[in-house]
N, C-alpha and C positions, 0 to 999 in steps of 0.2 A: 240553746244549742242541743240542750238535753233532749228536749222535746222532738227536735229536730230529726234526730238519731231514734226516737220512739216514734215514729211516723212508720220505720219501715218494720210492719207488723209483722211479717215474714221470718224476721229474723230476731222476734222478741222472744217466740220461747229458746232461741239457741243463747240469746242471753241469759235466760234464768236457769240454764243448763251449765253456763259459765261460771257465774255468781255462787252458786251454790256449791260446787266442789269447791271453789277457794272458800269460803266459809266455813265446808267440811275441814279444811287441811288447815284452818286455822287463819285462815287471812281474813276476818269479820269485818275492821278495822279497817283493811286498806281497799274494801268493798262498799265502807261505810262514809272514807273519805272523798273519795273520788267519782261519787252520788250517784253508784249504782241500786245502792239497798233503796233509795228512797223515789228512782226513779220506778225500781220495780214493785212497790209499793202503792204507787198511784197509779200503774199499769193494770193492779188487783195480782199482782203475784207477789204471795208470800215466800218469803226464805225462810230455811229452817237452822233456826240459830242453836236447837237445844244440844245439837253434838258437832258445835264448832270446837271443841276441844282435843276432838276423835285424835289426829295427831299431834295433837300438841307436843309429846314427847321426842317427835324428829329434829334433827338438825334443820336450821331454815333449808337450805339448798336442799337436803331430800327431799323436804315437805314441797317445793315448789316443783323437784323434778316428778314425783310421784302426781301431783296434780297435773301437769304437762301431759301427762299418759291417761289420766284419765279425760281432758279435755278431748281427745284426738287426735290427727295425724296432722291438721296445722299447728299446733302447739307441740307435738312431738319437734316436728320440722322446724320451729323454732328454736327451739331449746337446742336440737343440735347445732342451728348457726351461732345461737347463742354462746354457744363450746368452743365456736372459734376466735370469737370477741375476747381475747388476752388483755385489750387495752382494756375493758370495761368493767374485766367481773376479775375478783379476785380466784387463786388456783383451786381452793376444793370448792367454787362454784363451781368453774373449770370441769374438773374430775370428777363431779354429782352429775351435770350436764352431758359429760362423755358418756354417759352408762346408760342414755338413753336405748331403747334398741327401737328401730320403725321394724315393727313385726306387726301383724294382724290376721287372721285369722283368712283360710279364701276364699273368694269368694263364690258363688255357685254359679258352677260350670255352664249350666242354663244363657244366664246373663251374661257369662264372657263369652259362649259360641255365640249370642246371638248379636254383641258390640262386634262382635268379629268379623259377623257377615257382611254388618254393614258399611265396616271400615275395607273389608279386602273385597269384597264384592260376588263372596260365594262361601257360603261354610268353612269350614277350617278343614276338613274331610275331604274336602275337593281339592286343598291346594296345595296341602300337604298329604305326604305319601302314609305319614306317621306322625298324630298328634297324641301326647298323652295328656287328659284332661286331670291332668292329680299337675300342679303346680309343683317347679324345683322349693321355691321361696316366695312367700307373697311377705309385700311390704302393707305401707299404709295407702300408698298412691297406685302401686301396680302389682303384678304378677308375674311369675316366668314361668312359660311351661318349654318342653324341648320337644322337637318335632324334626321331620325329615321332609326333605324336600324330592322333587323327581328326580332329581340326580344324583340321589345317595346324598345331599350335604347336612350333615347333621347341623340344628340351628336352635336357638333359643328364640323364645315369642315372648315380647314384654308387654304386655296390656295393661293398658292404664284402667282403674275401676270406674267401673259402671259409674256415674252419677256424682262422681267424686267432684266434679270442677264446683258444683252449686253449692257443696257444701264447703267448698275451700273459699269459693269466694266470699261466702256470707261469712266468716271467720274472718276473711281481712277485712273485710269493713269494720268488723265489732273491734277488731284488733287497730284498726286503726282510728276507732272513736276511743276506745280505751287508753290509746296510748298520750291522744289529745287531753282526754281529761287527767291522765296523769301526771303530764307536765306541766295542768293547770294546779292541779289540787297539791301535790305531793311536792314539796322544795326536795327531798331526799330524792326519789326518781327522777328529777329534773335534769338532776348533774349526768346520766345514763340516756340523756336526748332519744327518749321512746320513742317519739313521732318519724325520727330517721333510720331509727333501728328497723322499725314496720313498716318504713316506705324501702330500704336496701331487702329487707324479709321477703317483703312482697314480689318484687323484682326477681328476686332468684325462683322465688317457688314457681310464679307463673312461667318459667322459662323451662324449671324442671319437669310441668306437665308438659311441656312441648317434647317429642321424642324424636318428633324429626331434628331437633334443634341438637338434641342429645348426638345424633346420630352421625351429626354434619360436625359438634364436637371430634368425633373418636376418628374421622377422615381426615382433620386437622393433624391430630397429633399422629394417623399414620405418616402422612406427606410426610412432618418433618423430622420421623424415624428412615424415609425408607434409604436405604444403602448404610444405615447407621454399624458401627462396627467397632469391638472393644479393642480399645489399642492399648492394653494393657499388658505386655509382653508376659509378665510375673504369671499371667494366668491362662495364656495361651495354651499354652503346653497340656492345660489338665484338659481343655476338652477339643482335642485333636479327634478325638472318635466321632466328633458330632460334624456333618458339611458345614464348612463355611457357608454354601447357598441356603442357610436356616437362616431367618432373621433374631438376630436376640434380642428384641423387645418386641412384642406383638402386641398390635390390638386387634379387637375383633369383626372380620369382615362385612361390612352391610349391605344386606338386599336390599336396593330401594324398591324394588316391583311392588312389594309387600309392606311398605313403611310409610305413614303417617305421623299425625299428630299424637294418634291414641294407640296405635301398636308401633311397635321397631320391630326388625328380624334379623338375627343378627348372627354369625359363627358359633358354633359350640367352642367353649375350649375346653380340651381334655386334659385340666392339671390337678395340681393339690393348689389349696387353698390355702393363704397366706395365715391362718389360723391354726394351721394342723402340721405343726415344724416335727411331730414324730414322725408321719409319714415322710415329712423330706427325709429325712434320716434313713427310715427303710429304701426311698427309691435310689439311695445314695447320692442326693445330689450334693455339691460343695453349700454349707452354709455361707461362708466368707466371699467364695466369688459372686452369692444371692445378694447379699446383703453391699458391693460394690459396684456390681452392675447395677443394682434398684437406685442406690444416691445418685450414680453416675447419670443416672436416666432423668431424675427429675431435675436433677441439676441441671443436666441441658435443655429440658425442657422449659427450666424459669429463667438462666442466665443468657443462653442463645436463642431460644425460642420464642420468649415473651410470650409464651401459654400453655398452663399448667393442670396437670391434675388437680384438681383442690381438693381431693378427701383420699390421700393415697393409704388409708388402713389396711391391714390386711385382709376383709374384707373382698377390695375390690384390686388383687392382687392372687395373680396366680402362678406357680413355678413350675415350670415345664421340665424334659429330659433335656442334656444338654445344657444345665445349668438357664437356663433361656427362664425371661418372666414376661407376662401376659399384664395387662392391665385393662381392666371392665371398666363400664358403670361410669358415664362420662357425662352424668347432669351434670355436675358443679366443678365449673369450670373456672381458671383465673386467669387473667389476661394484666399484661403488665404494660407501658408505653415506653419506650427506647429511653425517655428522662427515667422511669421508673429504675431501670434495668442499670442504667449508670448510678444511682444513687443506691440499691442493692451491693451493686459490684464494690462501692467505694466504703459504703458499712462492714461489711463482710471483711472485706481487707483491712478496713481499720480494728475490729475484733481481733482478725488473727494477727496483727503483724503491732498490737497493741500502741494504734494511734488515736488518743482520746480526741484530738480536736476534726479529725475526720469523720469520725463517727457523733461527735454532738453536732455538727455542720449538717450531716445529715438528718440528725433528726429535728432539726432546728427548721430543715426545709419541712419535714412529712408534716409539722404540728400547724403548717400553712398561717391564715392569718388569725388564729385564736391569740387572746391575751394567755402572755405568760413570762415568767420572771427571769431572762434569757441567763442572766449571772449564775443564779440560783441553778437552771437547770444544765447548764452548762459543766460547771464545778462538780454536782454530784455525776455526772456521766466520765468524767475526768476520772474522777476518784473509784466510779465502777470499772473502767480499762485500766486501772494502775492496778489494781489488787491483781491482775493477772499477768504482771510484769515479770519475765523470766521462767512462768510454768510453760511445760513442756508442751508442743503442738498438738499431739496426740492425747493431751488430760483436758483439752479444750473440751466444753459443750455446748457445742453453738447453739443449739435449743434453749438450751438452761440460760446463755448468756442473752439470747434475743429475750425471751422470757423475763426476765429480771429488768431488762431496759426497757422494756414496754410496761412492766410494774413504776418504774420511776416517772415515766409519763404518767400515768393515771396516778399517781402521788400529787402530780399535779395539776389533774384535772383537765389532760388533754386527752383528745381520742386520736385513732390513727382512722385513713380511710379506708373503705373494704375493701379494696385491692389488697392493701399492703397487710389488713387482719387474715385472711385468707390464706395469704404467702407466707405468713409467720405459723399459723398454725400446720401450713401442710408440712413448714419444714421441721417441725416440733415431732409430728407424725411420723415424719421419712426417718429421723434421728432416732426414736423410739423403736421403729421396725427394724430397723440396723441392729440394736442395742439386742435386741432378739433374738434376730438370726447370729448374730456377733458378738459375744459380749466383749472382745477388744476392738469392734467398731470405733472407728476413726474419722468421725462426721468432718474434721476442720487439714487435715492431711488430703481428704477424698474433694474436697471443696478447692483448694488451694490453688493447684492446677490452674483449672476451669476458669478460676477468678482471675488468676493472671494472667491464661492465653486470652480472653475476653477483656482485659484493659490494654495489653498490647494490642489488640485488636483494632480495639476504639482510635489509636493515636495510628494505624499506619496512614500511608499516603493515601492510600483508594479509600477508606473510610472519612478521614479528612476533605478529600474531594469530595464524594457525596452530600456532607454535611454541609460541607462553601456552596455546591451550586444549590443545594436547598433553599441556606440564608440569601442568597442571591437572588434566586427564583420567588420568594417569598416580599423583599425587596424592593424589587422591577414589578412585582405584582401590587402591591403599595402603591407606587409610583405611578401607576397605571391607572390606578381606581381616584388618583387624588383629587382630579378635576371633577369630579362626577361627586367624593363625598363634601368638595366644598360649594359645588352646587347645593346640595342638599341641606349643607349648613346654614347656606346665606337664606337661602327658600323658608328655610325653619326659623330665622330671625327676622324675617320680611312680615313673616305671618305673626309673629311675637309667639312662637313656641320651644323656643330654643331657651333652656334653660341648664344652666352653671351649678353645677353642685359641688365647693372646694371645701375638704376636710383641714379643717385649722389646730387639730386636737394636738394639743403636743407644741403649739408654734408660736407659745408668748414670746418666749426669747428673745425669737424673729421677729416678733414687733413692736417689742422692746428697742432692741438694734433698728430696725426700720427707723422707726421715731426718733430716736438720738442721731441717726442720720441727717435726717430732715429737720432736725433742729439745729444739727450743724452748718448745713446747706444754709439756710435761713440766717445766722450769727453769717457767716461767710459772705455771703451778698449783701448785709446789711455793713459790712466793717467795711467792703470796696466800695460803698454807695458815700461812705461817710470819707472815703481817702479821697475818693476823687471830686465828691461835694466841697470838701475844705480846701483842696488843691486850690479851687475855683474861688472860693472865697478867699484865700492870701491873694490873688491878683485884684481884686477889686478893692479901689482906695475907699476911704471914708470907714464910718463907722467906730465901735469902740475898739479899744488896742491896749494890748500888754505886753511890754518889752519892747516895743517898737512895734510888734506885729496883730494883723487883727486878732481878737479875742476868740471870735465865733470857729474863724478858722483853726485854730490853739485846740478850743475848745471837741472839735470835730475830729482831729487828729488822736487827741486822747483817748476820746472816745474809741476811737478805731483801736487803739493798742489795745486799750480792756479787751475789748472782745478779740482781738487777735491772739494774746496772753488765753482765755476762754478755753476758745478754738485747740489749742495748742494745747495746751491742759487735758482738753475732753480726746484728745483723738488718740496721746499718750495712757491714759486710764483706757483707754479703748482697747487698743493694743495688747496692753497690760494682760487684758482680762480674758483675749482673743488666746493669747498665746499660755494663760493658766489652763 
């Protein structure tokens, strides 16, 4: 397989570019197990082992996040999804992982006017009124410069880099032979299932360099702002000076004329950035109502909406006049399924309203069909909602408490799925930013609500209907297809390809009980075989006889009682043991 993976020559020196910063930062060993050193050894590339010490003085988690940065912008990119994996990696991986930053250097202007032409189909000078070639922010995958259109509308340009997809791809190849070998080689890495981590990795990144994909993101989540409005009477009042015909959550307008795979064009927006809370201060805007509109935003975006910001940092967060917040930068995305969204809803209220077997119930569903010790993990999730038996609503933290029950899973060695890693870190994030703008932020008061207009929701009558003609339609749809899939059944047994695969793991019991069944059956027809044999035998004269009566017959009768005594005995210990 190694060999295999050395066939594609192209991307052998990006291996020994690989190998060798983890060598540097001290990973020698686990280059040495998982047979890279010796593959690139017989390739004629040497590594250089003499200052594999260099960091040895780091904490592992620096040492591997400072490697991540020198690797590149797919291993940055990593490392940041990595940050959102709660279930996987313990908190100051976590917190090492956070600090990543995708920054790089940008690229020359040259090579982005000339990807530009031939994404928009004329220079940038032609289509824009006003382009500035000095980038706002270049990342690892793109660039933003700001530019003006013929109509006055100031815009942002996001360029994806020159050249960037071939070397992303060769990167998840390596990364995905790397991950193979180390669930081969490594029992330690095994339990961290690498091969799923890089195939969920892979997935997201490629959708990230999609920007049209981005862009049809941030359309999404306008739809289901637009007429949104705070019904929050408490805070009405402070911003009376601002129109109500403002929307108070905005995302940023998109040109499609101008929009691709490898550019987006997008609205300027002219705020502060969710980084820079001095300036809130100076523009006077309210922290407290910033910091209730933003939960309240993503809240309905995860609990109504089923689709979410999934990296809401501050960052990608900006605060308008008006108390009003903007929200960028809509790669990463999280989509939830209506099961999802009731089994959130039902968490969430078993936290705050301190119901432990609601809350193991559900996590008992997320850990799906992994082995696990349901007693065990049951009890201690019991015992994590009791300890907050009686504390006050408002000392709640729901971050900190999802945090810690996702730490009890990985105690026992289950994973959650990327949907629900996702949703836990954005709400960690949303909790965090609050905690900023707010320090008496109230993440489980602000939640509360929401959670129970959205379970009353669930039970009225029109939701109910929906769901019956569903099950119905679903049903009738069955019913429909049945002749057709048992044609297909019988067709595939005619041909002898029809084959039975019954899981018995677990069902000695059952065929224990089975057999004692059919041993009973068996005593049962043999004691009638024997009553009504003998019957037959007292009418027929002749023969030997005791008491007056034939013997055989005597003899058959007896016989019948044993085993009816048997019979009677067994089905009583049956019972017995049924109802222990």
């Amino acid at each position: 397989m190694l060999w295999q993976a050395l066939t594609a020559i192209r991307d052998l020196g990006r291996l020994h570019d690989i190998a060798s910063i983890l060598v540097r930062y001290g990973f020698g060993d686990m280059v040495r197990r998982i047979g890279l050193a010796n593959a690139l050894e017989r390739a004629g590339r040497a590594l250089h082992w003499s200052n594999a010490e260099e960091f040895a003085h780091l904490p592992p988690p620096a040492r591997v996040r400072r490697a991540l940065e020198e690797m590149g912008p797919t291993f940055v990119k990593l490392g940041q999804v990595l940050a959102t994996r709660v279930d996987l990696l313990e908190s100051e991986w976590i917190a090492e992982f956070g600090k990543l930053q995708d920054s790089a250097p940008a690229a020359p202007y040259a090579e982005i006017c000339q990807q530009l032409t031939e994404d928009l189909g004329a220079p940038p000078e032609e289509i824009f009124t006003v382009f500035d070639p000095v980038p706002l922010a270049a990342a690892s995958i793109a660039q933003v410069h700001r530019a003006r259109l013929a109509d006055s509308s100031e815009v942002v340009v996001k360029v994806r880099r020159p050249g960037i997809r071939p070397i992303i791809e060769a990167d998840l190849r390596w990364l995905s032979r790397l991950a193979e070998l180390a669930e081969m080689e490594s029992p330690e890495l095994r339990s961290f299932h690498p091969q799923e981590v890089v195939r969920q990795f892979a997935q997201s990144l490629r959708r990230e360099l999609d920007f049209a994909g981005e862009c049809r993101n941030a359309e999404r989540i306008a739809e289901n702002f637009a007429g949104y409005t705070d019904k929050d009477e408490s805070i009405a009042e402070a911003v009376l000076e601002v129109s109500s015909a403002l929307p108070i959550i905005i995302t940023p307008r998109v040109y499609w004329a101008w929009t691709c795979e490898r550019v987006c064009v997008q609205e300027f927006i002219d705020g502060i950035s969710g980084r820079k809370l001095a300036a809130v201060d100076q523009a006077g805007l309210d922290r407290k109502i910033l910091a209730r509109r933003g939960a309240r935003a993503v809240l309905k975006m995860i609990v109504e909406d089923g689709v979410f910001h999934a990296d809401p940092h501050p960052g990608n967060v900006f605060y308008l006049l008006g108390n009003r917040i903007a929200f960028i930068d809509f790669g990463m995305i999280g989509r939830l399924t209506d099961e999802r969204r009731d089994q959130l809803i039902q968490l969430l209220l078993g936290l705050v309203r301190h119901e432990p077997m609601r809350v193991a119930d559900v996590m008992l569903d997320w850990t799906g069909d992994a082995a696990v010790d349901e007693d065990g993990l049951i009890l201690e999730i019991q015992t994590f909602v009791d300890q907050y038996h009686g504390v006050a609503l408002k000392q709640l933290s729901l971050g900190a408490m999802l945090s810690d029950l996702v730490a009890i899973l990985r105690q026992h060695q289950l994973t959650l799925p990327a949907d629900l890693t996702m949703l836990i870190k954005a709400f960690i994030s949303l909790e965090g930013m609050g905690r900023e703008l707010d320090p008496d932020f109230d993440m489980a008061s602000e939640a509360m609500p929401l959670l129970e207009q959205a379970l009353r929701k669930r039970y009225m009558p029109a939701s109910l209907l929906k769901r019956g003609r569903w099950a119905v339609g679903e049903a009738l749809a069955l019913i429909a297809d049945l002749p057709r899939d048992l044609s297909r059944l019988l067709r595939a047994a005619r041909r002898g390809r029809l084959e039975i695969h019954i899981d018995i793991t677990h069902l000695r019991r059952f065929g224990n009980q089975l057999d004692s069944a059919a041993n009973r059956l068996v005593i049962g027809i043999v004691v009638a075989a024997l009553i009504i044999g003998s019957s037959i035998v007292m009418t027929v004269p002749g023969g030997p006889s005791l008491l007056g009566l034939p013997f055989f017959g005597l003899l058959g009768f007896f016989g019948a009682v044993i085993g009816g005594i048997w019979l009677m005995l067994s089905i009583w210990k049956s019972s017995k043991a049924d109802r222990e």
